[in-house]
C-alpha positions in Angstrom: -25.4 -8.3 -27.9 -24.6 -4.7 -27.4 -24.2 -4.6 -23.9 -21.2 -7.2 -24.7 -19.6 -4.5 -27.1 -20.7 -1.5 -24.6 -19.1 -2.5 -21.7 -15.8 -2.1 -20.9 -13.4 -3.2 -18.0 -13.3 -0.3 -15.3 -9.3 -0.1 -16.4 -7.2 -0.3 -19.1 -6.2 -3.3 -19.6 -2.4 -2.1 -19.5 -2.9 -0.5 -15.9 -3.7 -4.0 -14.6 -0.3 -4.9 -15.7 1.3 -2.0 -14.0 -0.3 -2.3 -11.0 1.5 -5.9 -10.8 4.9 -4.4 -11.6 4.4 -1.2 -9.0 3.4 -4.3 -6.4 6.4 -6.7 -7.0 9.0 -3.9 -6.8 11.4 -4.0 -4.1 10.8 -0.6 -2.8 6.7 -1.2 -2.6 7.3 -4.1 -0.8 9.6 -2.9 2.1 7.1 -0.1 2.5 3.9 -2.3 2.7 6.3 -4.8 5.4 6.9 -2.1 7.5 3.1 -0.7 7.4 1.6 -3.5 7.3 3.9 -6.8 9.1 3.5 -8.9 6.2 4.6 -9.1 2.4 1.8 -8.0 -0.3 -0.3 -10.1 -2.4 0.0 -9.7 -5.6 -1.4 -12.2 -7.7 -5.0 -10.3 -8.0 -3.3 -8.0 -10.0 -2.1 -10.7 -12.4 -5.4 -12.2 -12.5 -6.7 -8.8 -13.5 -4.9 -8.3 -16.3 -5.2 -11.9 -17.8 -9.0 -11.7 -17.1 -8.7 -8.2 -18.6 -6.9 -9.8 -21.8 -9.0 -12.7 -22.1 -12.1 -9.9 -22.2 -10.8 -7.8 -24.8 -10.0 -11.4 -27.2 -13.3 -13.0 -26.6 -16.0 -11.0 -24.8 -16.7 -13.5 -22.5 -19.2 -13.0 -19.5 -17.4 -14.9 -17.0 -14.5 -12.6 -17.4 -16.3 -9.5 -17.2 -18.0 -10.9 -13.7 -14.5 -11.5 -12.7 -13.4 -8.2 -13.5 -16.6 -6.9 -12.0 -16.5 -8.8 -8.4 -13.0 -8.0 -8.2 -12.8 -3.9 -8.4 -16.0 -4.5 -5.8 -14.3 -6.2 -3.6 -10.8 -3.6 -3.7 -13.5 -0.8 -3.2 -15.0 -3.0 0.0 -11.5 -3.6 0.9 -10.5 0.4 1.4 -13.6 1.6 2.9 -13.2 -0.8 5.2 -9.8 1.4 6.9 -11.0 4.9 8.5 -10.1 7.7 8.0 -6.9 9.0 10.1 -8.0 12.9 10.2 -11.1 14.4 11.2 -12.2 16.8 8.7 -13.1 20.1 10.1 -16.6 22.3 9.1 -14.8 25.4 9.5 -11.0 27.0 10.2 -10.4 27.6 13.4 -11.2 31.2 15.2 -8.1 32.1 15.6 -7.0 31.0 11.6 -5.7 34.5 10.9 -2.8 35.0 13.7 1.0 34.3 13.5 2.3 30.8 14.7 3.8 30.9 18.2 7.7 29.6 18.1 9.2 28.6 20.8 12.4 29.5 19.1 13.3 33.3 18.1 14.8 33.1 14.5 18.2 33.0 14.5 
């Protein structure tokens, strides 16, 4: 009984609900298009938050499993893309020294 009142989602309930707006908007959509070659999914967000609601009314521990499963499987979902820099140990030798420009400054 009080890991029931304990627990609580791993967002606010409201940021669920947000997330769903940011998705649907014009602008996040034409970006994700043109990354990605397909429209975004929303409805997890949705789900989220009415799973996130239905928590907060009744405690229930199908809905915190839901919740649960469902920020595991985002986290699987963006380690699954590597990383696009590799990080250096240390600056490089020559850190210290001015740019060369091709261009004098005008």
């Amino acid at each position: 009984m009080a890991d029931r009142e304990d627990w609580r989602p791993p967002r606010v309930c409201d940021d669920y609900w947000s997330e769903w707006k940011h998705c649907k908007s014009l602008r996040h959509r034409f970006h994700y298009y043109y990354t990605f070659g397909e429209m975004p999914s929303c409805q997890q967000w949705k789900t989220d938050y009415a799973t996130c609601r239905e928590w907060e009314k009744m405690h229930s521990p199908a809905a915190k499993e839901a919740l649960c499963s469902s920020e595991r499987s985002r986290l699987q979902e963006k380690k699954r893309y590597e990383t696009v820099w590799t990080l250096r140990k240390t600056p490089p030798n020559d850190w210290y020294l001015p740019l060369r420009s091709e261009k004098p400054n005008q």
